[in-house]
FIZA-663891 format. One record per residue: x, y, z of N, C-alpha, C, O in turn. Coordinates in steps of 0.1 Angstrom, whole numbers. Last residue first. Layout:
<firos>
FIRO   n_u   n_v   n_w  ca_u  ca_v  ca_w   c_u   c_v   c_w   o_u   o_v   o_w
FIRO     X     Y     Z     X     Y     Z     X     Y     Z     X     Y     Z
...
</firos>
This chain:
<firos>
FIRO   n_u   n_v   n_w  ca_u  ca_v  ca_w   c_u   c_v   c_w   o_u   o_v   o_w
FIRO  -455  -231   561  -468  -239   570  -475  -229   582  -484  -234   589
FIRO  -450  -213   544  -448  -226   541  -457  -234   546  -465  -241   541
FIRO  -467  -180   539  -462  -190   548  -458  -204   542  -466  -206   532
FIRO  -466  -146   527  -472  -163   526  -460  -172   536  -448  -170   539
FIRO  -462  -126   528  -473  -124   534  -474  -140   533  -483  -146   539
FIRO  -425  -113   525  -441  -116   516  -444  -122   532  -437  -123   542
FIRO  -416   -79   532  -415   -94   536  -427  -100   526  -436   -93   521
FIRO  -408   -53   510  -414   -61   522  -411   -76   525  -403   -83   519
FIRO  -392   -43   491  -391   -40   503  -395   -47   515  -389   -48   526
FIRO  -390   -56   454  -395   -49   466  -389   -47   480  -377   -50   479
FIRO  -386   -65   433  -384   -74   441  -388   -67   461  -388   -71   473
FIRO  -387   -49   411  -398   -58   410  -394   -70   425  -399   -81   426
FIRO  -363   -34   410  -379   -28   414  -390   -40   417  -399   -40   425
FIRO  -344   -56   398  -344   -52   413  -354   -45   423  -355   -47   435
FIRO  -349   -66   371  -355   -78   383  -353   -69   396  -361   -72   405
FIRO  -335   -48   360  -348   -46   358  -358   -57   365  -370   -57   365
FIRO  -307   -55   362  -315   -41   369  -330   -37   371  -335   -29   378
FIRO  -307   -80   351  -310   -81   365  -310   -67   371  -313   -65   383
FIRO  -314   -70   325  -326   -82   331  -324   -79   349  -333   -77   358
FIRO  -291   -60   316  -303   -49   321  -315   -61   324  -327   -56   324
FIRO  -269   -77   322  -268   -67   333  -285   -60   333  -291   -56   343
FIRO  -276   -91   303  -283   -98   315  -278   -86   321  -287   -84   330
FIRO  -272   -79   279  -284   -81   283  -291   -84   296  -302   -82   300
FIRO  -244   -72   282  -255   -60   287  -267   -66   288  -275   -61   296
FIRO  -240  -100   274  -234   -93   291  -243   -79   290  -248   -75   301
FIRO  -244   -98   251  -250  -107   262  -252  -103   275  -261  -104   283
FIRO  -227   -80   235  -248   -80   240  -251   -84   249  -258   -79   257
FIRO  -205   -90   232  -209   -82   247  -225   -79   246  -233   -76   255
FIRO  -194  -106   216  -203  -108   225  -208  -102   239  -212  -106   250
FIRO  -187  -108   185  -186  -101   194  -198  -108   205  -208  -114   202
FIRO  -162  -126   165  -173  -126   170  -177  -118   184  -170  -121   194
FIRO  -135  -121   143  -141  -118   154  -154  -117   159  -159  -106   157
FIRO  -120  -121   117  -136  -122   120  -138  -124   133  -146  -133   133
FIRO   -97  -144   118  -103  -135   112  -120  -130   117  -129  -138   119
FIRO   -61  -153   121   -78  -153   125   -81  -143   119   -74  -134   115
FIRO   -48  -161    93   -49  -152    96   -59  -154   103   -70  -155    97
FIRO   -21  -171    66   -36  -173    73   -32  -169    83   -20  -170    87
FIRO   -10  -156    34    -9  -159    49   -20  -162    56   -30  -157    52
FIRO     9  -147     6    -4  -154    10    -4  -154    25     8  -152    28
FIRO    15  -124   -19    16  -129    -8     9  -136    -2    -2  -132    -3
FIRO    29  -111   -47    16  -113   -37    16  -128   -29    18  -140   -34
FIRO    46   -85   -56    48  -100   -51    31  -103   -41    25   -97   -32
FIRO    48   -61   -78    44   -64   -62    41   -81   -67    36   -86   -76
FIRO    73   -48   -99    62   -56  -100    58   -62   -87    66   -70   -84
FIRO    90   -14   -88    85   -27   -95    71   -34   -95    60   -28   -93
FIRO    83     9   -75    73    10   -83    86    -7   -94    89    -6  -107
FIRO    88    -3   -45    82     0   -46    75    -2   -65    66   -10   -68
FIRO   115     6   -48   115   -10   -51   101    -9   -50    98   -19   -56
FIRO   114    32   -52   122    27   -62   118    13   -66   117     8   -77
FIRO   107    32   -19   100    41   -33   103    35   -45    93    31   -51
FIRO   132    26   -11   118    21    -9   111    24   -19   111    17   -29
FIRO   146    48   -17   153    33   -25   135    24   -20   129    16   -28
FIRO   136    70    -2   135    73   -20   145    56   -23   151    55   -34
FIRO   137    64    18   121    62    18   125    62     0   119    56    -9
FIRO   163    62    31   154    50    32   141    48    22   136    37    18
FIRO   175    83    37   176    79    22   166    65    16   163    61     5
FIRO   174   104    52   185    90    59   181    91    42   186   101    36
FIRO   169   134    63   165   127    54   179   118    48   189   122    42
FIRO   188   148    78   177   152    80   166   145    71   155   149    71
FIRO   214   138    72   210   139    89   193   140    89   187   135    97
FIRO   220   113    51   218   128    58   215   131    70   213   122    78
FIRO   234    85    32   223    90    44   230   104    49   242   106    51
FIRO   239    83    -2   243    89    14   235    93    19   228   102    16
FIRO   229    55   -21   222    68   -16   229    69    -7   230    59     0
FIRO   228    33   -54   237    41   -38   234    55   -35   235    65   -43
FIRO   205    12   -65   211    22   -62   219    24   -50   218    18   -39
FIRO   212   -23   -81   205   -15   -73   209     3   -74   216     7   -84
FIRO   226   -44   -94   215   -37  -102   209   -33   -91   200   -40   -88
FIRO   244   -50   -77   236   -57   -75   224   -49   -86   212   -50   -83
FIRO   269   -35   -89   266   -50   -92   256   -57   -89   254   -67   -94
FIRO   260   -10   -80   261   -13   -90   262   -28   -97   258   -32  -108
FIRO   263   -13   -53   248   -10   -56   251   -17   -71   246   -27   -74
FIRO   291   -20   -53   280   -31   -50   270   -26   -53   264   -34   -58
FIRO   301     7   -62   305    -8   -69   295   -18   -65   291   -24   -74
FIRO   289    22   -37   286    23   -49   288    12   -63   279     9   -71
FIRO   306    14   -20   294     8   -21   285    14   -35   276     8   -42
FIRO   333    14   -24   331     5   -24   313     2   -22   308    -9   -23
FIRO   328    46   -26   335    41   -38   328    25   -39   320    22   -48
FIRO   322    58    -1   319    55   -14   318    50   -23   308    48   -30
FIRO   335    52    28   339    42    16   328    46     9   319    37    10
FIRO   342    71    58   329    65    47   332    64    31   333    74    23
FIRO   361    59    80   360    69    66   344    59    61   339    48    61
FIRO   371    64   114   361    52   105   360    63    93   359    75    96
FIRO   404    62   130   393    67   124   384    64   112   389    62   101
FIRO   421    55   164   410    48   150   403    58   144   395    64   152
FIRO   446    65   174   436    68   173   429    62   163   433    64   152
FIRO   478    47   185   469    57   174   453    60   175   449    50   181
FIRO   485    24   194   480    34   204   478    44   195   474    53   202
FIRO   488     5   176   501    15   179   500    25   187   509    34   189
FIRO   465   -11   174   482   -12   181   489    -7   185   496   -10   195
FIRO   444    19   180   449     7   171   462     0   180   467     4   191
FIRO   416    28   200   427    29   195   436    13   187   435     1   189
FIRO   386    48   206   393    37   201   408    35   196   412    43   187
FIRO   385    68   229   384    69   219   389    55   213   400    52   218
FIRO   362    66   260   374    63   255   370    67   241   358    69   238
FIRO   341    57   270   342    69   272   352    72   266   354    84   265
FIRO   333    31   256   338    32   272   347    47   275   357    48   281
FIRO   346    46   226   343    33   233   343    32   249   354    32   254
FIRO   337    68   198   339    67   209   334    51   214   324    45   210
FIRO   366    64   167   353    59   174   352    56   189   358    47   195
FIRO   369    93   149   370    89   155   359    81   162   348    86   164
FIRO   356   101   112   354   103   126   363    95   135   366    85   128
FIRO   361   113    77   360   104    88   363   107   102   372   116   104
FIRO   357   129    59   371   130    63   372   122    73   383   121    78
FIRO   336   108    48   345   110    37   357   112    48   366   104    49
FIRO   309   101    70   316   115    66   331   111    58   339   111    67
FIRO   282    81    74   295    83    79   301    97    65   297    99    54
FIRO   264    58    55   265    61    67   279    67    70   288    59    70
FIRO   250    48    23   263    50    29   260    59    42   254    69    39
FIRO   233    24    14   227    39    22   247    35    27   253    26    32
FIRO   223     2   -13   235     6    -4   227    19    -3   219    24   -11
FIRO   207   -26   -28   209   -15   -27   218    -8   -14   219   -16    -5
FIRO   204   -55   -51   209   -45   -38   211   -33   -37   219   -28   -45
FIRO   173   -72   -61   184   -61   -64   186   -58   -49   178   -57   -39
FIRO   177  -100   -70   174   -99   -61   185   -81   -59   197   -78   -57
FIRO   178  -119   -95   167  -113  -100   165  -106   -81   153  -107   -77
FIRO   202  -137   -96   187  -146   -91   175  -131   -90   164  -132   -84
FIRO   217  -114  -105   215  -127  -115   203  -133  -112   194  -136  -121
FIRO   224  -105   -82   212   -91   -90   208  -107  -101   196  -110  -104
FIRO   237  -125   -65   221  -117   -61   210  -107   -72   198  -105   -71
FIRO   260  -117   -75   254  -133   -76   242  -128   -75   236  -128   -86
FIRO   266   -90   -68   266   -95   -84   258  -112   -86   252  -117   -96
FIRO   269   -96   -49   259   -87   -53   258   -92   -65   249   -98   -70
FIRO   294  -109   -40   280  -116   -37   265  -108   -45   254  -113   -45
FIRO   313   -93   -58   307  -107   -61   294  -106   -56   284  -103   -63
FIRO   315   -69   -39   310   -69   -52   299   -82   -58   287   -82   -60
FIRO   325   -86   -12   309   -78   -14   304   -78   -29   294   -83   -32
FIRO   343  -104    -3   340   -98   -21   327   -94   -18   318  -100   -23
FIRO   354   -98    23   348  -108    18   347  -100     5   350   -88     6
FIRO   363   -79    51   366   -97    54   360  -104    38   361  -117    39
FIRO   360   -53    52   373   -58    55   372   -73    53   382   -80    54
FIRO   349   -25    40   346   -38    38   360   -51    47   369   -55    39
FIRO   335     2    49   347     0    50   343   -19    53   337   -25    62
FIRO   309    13    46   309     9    35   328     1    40   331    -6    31
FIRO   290    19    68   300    29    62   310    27    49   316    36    43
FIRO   258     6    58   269     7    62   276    16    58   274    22    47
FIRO   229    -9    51   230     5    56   245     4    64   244     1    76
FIRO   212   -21    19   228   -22    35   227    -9    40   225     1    33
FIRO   185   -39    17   191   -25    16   203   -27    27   203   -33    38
FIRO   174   -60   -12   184   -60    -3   186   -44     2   187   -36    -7
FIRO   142   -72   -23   161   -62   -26   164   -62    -9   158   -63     2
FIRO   123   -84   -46   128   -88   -39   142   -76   -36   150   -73   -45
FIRO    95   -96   -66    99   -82   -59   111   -85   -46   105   -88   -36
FIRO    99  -124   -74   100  -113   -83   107   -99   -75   118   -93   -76
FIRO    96  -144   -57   102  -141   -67   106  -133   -80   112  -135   -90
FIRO    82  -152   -26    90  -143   -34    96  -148   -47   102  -159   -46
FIRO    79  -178   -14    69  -173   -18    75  -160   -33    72  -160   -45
FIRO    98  -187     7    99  -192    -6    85  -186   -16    84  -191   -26
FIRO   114  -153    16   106  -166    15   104  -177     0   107  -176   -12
FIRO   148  -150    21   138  -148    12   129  -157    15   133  -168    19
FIRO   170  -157    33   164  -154    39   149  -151    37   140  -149    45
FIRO   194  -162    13   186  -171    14   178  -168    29   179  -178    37
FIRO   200  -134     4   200  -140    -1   191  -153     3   181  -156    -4
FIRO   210  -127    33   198  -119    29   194  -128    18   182  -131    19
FIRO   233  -138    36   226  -145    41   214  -140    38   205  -149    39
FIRO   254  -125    10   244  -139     8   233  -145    20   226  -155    17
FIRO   249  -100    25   244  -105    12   242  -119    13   231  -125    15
FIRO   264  -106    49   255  -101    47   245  -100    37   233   -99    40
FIRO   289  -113    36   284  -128    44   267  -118    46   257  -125    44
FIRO   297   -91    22   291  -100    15   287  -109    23   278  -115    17
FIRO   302   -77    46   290   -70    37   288   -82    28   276   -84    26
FIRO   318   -77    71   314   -85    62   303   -87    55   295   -97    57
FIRO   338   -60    85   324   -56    80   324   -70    71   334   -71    64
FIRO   348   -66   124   346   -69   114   340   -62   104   333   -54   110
FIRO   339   -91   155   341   -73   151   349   -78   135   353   -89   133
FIRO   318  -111   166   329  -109   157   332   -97   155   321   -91   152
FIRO   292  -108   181   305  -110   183   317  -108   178   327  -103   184
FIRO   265   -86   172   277   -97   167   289   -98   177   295   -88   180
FIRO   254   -69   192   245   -85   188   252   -91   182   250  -103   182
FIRO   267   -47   203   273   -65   208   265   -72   203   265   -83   207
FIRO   263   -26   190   270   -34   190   278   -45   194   289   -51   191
FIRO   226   -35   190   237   -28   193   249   -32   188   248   -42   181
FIRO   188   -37   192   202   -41   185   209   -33   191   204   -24   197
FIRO   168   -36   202   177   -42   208   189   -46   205   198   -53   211
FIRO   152   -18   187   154   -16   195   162   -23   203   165   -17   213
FIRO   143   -38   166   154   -30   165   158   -24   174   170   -23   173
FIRO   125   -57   178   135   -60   170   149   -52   171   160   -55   175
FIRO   106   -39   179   107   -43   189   120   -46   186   128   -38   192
FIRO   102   -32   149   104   -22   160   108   -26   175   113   -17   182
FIRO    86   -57   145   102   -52   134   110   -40   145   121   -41   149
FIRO    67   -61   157    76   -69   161    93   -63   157   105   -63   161
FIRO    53   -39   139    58   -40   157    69   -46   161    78   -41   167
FIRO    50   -54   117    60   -45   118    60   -36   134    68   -27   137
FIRO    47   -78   108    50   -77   118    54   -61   121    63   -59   130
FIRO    54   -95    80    45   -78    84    42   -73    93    35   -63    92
FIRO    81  -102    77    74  -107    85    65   -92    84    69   -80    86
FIRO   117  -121    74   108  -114    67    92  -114    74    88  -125    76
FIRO   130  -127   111   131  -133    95   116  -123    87   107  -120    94
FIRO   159  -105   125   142  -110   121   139  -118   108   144  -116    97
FIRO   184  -113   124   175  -102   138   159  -108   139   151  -112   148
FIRO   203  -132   109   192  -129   111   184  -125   128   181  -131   138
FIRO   240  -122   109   231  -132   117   215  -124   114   214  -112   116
FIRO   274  -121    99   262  -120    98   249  -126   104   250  -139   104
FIRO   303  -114   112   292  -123   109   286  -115   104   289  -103   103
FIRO   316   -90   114   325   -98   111   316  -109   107   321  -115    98
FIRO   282   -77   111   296   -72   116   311   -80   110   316   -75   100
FIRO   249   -75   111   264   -78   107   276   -73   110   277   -61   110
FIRO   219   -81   113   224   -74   116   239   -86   110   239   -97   107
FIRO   184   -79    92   198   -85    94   210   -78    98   213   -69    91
FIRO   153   -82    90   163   -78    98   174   -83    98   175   -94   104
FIRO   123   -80    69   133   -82    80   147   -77    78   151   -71    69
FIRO    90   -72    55   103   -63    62   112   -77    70   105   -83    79
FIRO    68   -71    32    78   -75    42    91   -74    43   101   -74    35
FIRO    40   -46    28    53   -52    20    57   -61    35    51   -59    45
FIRO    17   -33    34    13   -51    25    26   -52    22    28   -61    14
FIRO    29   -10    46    14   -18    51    14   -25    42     2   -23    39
FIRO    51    11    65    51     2    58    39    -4    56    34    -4    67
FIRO    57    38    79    53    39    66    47    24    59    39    25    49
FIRO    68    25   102    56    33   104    48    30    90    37    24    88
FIRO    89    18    88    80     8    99    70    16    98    60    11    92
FIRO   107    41    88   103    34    76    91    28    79    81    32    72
FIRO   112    45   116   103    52   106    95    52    92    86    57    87
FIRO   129    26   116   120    26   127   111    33   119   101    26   116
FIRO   150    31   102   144    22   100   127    19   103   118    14    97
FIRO   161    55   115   155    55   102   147    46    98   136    48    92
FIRO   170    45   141   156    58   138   149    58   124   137    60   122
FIRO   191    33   131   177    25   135   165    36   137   153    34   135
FIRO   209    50   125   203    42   115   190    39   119   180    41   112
FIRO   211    61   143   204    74   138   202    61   122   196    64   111
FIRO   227    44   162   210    50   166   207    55   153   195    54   153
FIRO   248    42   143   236    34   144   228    38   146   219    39   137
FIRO   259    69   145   254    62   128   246    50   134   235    49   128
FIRO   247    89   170   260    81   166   252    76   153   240    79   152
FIRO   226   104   178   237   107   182   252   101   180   263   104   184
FIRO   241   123   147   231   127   162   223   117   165   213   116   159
FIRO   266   116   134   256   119   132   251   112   144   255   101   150
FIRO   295   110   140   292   125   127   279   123   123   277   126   111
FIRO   307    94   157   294   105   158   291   120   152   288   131   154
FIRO   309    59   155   308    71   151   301    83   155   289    82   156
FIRO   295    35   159   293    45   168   300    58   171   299    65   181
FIRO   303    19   136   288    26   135   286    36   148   276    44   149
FIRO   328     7   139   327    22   136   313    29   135   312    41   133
FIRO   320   -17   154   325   -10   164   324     6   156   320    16   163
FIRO   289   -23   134   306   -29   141   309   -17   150   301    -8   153
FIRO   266   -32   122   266   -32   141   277   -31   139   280   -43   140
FIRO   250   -30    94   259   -24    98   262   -25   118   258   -15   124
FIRO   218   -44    83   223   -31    93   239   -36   100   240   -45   108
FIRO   199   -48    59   213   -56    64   218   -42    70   221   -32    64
FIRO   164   -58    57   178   -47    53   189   -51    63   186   -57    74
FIRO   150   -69    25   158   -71    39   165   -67    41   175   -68    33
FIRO   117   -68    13   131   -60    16   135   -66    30   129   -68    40
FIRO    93   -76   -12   100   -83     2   115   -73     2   121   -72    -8
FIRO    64   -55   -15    78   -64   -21    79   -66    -8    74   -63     3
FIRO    29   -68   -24    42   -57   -22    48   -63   -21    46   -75   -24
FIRO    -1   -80   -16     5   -73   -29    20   -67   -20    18   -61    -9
FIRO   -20  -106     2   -16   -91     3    -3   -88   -11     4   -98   -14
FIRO   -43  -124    13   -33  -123     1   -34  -111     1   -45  -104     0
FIRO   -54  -148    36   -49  -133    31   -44  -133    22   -40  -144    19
FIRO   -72  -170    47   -58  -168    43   -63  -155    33   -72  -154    25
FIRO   -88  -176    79   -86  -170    70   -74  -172    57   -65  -179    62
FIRO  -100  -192   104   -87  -188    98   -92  -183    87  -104  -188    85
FIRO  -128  -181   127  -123  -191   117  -111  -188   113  -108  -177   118
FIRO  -134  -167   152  -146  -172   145  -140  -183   135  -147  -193   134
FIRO  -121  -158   185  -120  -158   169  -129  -171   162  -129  -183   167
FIRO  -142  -136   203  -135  -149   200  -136  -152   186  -145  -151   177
FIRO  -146  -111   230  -146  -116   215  -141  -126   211  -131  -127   218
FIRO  -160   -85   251  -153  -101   249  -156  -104   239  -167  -101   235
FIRO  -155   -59   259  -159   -64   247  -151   -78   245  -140   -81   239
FIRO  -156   -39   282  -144   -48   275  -150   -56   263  -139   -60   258
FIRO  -181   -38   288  -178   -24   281  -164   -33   274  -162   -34   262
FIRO  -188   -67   292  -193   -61   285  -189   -48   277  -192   -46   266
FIRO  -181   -64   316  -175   -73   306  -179   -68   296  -170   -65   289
FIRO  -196   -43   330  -179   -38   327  -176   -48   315  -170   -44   305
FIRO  -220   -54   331  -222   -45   321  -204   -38   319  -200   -30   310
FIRO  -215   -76   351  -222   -84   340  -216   -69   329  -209   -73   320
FIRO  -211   -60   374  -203   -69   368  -203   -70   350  -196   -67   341
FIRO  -235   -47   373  -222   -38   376  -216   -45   363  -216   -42   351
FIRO  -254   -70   381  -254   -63   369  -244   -53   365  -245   -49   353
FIRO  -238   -79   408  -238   -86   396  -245   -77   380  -239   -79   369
FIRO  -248   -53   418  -231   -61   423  -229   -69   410  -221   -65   401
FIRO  -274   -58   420  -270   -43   414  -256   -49   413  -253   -51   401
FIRO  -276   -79   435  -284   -79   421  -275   -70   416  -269   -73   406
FIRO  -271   -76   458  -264   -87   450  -265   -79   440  -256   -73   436
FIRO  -291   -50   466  -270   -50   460  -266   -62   453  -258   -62   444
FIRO  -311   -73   469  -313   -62   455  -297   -57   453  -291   -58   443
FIRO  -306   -86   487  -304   -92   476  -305   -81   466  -299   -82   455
FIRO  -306   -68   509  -291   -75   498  -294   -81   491  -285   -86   485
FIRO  -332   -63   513  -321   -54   508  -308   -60   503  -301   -56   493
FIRO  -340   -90   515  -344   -85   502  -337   -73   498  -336   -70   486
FIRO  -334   -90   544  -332   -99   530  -332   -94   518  -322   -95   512
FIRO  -352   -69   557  -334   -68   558  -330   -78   540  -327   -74   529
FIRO  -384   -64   553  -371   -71   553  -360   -68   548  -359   -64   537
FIRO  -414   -51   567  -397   -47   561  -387   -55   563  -381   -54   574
FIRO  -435   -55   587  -436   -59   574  -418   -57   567  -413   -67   563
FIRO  -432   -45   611  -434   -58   607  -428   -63   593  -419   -72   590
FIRO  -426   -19   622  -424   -20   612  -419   -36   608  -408   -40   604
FIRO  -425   -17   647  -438   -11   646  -433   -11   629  -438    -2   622
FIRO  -401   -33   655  -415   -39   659  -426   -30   656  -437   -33   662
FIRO  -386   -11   655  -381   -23   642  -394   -31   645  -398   -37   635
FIRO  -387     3   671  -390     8   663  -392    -2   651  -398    -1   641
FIRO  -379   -15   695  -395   -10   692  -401    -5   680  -413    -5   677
FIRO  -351   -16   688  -359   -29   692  -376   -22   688  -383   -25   678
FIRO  -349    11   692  -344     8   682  -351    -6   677  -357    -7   666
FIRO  -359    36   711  -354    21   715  -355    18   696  -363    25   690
FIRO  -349    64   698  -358    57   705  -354    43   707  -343    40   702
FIRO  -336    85   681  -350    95   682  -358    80   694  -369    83   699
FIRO  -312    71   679  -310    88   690  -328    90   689  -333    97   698
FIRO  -315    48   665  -313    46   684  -311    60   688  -309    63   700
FIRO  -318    61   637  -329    57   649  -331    56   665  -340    59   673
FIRO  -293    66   632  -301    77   633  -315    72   646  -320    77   656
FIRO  -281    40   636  -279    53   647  -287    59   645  -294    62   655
FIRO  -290    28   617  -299    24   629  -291    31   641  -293    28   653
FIRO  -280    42   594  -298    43   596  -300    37   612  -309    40   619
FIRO  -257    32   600  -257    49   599  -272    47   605  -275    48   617
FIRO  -259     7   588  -251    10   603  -253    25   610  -252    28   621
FIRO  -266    10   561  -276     1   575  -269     7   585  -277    12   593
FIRO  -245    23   552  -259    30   552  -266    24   562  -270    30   572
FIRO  -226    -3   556  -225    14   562  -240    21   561  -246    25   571
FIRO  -233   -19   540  -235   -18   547  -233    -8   561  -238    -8   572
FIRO  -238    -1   511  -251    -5   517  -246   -13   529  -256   -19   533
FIRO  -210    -2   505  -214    10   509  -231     7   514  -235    15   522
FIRO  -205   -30   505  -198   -23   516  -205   -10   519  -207    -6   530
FIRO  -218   -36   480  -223   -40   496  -220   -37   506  -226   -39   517
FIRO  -205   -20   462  -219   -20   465  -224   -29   479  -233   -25   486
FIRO  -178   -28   461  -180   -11   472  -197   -12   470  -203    -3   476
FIRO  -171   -50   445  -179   -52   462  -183   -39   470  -189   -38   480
FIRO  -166   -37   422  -180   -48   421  -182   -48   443  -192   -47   450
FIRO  -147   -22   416  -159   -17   425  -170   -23   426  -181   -19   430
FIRO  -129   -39   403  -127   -38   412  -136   -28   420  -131   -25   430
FIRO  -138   -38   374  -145   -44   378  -137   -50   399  -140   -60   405
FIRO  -124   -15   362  -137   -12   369  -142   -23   380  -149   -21   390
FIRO  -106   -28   349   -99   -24   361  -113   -19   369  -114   -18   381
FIRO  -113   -34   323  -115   -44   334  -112   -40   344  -115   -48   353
FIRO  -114   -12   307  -125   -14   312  -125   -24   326  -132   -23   336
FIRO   -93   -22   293   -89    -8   304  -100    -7   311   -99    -1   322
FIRO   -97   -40   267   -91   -42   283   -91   -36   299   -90   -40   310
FIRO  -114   -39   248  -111   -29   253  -108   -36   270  -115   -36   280
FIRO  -113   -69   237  -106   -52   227  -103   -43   241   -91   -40   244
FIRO  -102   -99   247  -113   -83   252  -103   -69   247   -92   -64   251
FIRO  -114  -129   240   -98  -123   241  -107  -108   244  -119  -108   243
FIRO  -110  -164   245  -116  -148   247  -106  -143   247   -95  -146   251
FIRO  -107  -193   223  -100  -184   232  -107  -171   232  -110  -166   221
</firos>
């Protein structure tokens, strides 16, 4: 398969025909100039020797070495063999919080967005570890499976919301254990979990599942999201309301994530406005023991735009050599 590094080059190769359009305008011009100084017929009869032919073929020529030297600025390439890689770092899967209170807005401009900013950023920072995605609510469901992708991780996030779960809900443990078996089979050592929730648990033993998790050697870690006097949550311009037509207000549960960092042999960090908490539990899982990783991988790229400049500069250098005149030899 070709594949061309520099793509943006190809849009040139829509001036491949303005070489014969603009040499036929020049002919059209040259034989006005002529028909004002005389018969045009007579003048073209005191000039035997000059062929029309040979002027287009010299634009073919120029048309086609155009061509020949754009492919060439695009840099056609084709992959040469697979490879397999082996890269060093840990596996982290972070378990993102989608319920109806993440749209809180005791941070700019609600606890999701300003989760997934975080994340997003993390992405930047990341180069030999694996990153996926787990979003949760009353479910749990894999966004991304573990993956160095980390475009793809960005693509990923940008689509989350509150409706990628159906269920409304927190179910922080169905989020653990699915993180749990989301692991590749490659991992066994460097492995953690990060939750990024308000911590308000409603459907499952969080503790437990953490506690199951730190045993198979899989530390969790918690980013508490949201404000202690807690926020109302805006919905359809609306504020959320309970049964009783009361107002909903989301509290940020310390308590309960701190118990899970602590069962999962991990840490609990409150996200800030100006520093989320992402990079100092990264950091942490960071200076364990790196997992090394294997993957195959095209590799090596073979380049082949010489070619294409070769022949563009063969047929610039066939155009002097093809001259003006008519030749002088006859068939019969």
């Amino acid at each position: 398969m070709i594949i061309f590094a520099n793509t943006i080059y190809l849009f040139l190769l829509i001036l491949v025909p303005v070489f014969p359009v603009l040499y036929a305008v020049s002919l059209k011009l040259r034989r006005r100039r002529i028909g004002k100084l005389g018969d045009s017929g007579l003048v073209e009869s005191l000039m035997p020797s000059a062929s029309r032919a040979k002027g287009w073929v010299k634009v073919s020529l120029l048309s086609l070495a155009f061509f020949f030297f754009v492919i060439g600025l695009a840099r056609p390439q084709m992959g040469a063999k697979l490879r397999e890689h082996e890269k060093r770092g840990a596996e982290i899967m972070i378990a993102l919080d989608v319920s109806n209170s993440m749209l809180a807005e005791d941070y700019s401009p609600n606890r999701l967005e300003r989760a997934k900013l975080a994340i997003g950023r993390l992405c930047d920072q990341l180069h030999d570890d694996r990153i996926g995605l787990i979003v949760f609510a009353g479910d749990a469901f894999v966004q991304l499976p573990v993956t160095t992708d980390y475009v793809s991780a960005k693509m990923f996030l940008s689509s989350i919301s509150t409706e990628s779960v159906p269920v409304q809900g927190t179910a922080i443990g169905s989020a653990i254990n699915l993180a749990i078996r989301s692991f590749s089979a490659q991992s066994e050592k460097s492995r953690a979990v990060i939750i990024i929730t308000d911590g308000e648990n409603h459907e499952d033993d969080a503790v437990a599942a953490a506690r199951q998790a730190a045993e198979m050697g899989i530390r969790i870690h918690t980013i508490g999201i949201g404000s202690p006097e807690g926020k109302p949550i805006p919905i359809g311009g609306e504020l959320l309301k309970d049964r009783d037509g009361k107002t909903v207000v989301t509290h940020l549960d310390e308590k309960a994530l701190q118990d899970i960092a602590r069962a999962g042999s991990g840490a609990y960090v409150r996200a800030g406005n100006s520093e989320f908490g992402l990079n100092e539990i990264v950091a942490g899982i960071r200076s364990l023991e790196d997992e090394t990783f294997k993957s195959v991988v095209f590799e090596e790229y073979e380049e082949y735009y010489m070619y294409f400049f070769a022949v563009a500069l063969a047929l610039l250098c066939a155009i002097p050599l093809i001259g003006s005149r008519r030749s002088g030899r006859k068939m019969f």
